[in-house]
C-alpha positions as CSV (number, residue, x, y, z in Angstrom):
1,X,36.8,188.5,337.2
2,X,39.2,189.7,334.3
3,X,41.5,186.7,334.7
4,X,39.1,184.4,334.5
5,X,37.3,185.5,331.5
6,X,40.8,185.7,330.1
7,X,42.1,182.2,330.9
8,X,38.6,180.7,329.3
9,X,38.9,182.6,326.8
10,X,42.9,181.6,326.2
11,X,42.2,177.9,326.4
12,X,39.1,178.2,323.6
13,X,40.9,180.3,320.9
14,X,43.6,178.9,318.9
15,X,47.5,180.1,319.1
16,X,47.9,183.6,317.4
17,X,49.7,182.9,313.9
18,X,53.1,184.1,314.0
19,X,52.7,187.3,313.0
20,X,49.9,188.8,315.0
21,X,52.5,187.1,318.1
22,X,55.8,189.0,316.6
23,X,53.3,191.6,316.4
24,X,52.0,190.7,319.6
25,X,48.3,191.8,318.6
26,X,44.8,189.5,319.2
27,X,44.7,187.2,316.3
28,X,41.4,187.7,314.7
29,X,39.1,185.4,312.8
30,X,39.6,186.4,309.2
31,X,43.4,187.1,309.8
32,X,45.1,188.1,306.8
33,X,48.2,186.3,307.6
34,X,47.0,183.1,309.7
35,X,46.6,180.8,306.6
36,X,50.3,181.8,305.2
37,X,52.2,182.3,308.6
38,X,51.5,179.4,311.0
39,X,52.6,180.0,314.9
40,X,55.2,176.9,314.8
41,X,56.8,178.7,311.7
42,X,57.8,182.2,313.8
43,X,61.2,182.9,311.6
44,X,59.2,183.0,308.3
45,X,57.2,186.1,309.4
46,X,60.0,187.8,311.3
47,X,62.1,187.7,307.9
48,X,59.0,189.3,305.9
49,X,58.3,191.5,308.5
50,X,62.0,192.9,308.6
51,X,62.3,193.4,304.9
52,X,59.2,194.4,304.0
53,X,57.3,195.6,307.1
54,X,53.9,194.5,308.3
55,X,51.9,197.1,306.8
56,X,53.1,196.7,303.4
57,X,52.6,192.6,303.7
58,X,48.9,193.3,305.1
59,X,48.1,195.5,301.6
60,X,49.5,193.2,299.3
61,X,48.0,190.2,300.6
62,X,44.2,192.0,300.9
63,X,45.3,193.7,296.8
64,X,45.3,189.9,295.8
65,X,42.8,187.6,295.2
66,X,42.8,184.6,297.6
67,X,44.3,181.8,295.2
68,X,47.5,183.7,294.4
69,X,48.1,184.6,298.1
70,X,50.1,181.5,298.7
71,X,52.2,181.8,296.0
72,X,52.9,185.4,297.1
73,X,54.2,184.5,300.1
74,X,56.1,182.0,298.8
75,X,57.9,184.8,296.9
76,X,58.1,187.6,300.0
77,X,59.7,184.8,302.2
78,X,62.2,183.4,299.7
79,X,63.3,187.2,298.8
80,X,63.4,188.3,302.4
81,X,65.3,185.4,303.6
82,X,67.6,186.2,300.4
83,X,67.6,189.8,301.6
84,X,68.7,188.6,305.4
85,X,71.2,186.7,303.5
86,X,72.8,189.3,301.3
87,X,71.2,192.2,302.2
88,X,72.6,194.1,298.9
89,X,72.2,191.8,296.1
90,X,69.4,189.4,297.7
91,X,68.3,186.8,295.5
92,X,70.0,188.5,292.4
93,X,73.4,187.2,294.1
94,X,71.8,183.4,294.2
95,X,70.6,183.3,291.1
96,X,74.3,184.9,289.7
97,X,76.1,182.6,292.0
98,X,74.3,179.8,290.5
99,X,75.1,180.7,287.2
100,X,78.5,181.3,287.5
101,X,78.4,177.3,288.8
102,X,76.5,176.9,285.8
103,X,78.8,178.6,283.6
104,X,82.1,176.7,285.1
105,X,80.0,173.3,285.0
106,X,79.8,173.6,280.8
107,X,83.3,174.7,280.6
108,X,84.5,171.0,282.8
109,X,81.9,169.4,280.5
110,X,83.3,170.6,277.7
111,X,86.6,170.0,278.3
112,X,85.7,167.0,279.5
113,X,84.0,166.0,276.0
114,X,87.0,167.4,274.3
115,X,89.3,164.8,275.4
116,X,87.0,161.6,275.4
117,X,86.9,162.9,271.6
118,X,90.6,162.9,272.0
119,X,91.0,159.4,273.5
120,X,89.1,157.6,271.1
121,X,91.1,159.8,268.5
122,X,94.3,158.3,269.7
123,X,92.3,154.5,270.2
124,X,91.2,154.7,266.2
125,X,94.4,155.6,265.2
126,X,96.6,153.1,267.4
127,X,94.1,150.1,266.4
128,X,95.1,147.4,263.8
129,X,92.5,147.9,261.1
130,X,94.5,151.7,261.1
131,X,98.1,150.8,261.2
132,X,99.0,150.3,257.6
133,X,98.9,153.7,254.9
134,X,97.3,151.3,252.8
135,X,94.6,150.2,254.6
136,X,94.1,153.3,255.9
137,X,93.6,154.6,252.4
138,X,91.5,151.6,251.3
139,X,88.9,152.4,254.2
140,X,88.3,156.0,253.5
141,X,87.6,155.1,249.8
142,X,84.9,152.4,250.7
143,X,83.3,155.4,253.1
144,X,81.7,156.9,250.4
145,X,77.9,157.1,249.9
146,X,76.9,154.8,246.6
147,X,74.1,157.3,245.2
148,X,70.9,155.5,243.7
149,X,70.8,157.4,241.0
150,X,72.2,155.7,238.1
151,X,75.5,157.4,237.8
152,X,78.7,155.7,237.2
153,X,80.7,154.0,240.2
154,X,84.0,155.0,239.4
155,X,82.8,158.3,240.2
156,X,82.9,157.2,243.9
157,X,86.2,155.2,244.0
């Protein structure tokens, strides 16, 4: 008589979440980690579980109100599968990796910057409106700003 009630009752209720199945406890109703932890997600909760423990996932999750729940365990998974990772530095060591990529990215773009500046240096200065002293010398003069004040031009030149 058991079995039966047990296999009807196995093909009405829907898979345990992945938790309650690592946990291998009935999943009930109002399941704190159903909605977060789906059953064909199983390495998600195991992660959590092993960094932070069941219990303490169960308490934070019931301390917070339901709209910030998700993001919650958004954070717990990233950090535990960080933690599984590098289990010293967790996501501390990605974010430092990252920006010591970021760090030796602006040093190649900078460098990088340097000599375009460079290039076009050299390309000014090997072009023919450059290649004479006196024309060189004529061209810096007519850079000047004329003012619109009334002031005398030979000021300028």
């Amino acid at each position: 008589m058991k079995e039966s009630s047990s296999s009807s009752r196995k093909q009405g209720a829907p898979a345990p979440c992945a938790a309650c199945k690592l946990l291998r406890r009935r999943c009930a109703e109002d399941c704190v980690f159903a909605p977060y932890f789906p059953a064909d997600e199983p390495h998600k909760f195991a992660n959590v579980h092993k960094v932070f423990g069941a219990s303490n996932v169960n308490k934070m999750l019931q301390e917070l109100p339901e709209h910030q729940r998700g993001d919650a365990v958004s954070s717990m998974v990233y950090e535990a599968n960080a933690r599984v990772r590098d289990p010293v530095y967790g996501c501390v060591g990605a974010i430092s990796s990252l920006q010591q990529q970021i760090d030796a990215l602006q040093t190649q773009l900078a460098l990088a910057q340097a000599e375009v500046v460079h290039m076009r240096m050299r390309q000014y200065s090997s072009s023919p409106d450059c290649a004479s002293p006196s024309t060189r010398g004529r061209r810096s003069h007519n850079h000047h700003p004329k003012s619109s004040y009334n002031m005398d031009d030979s000021f300028w030149n």
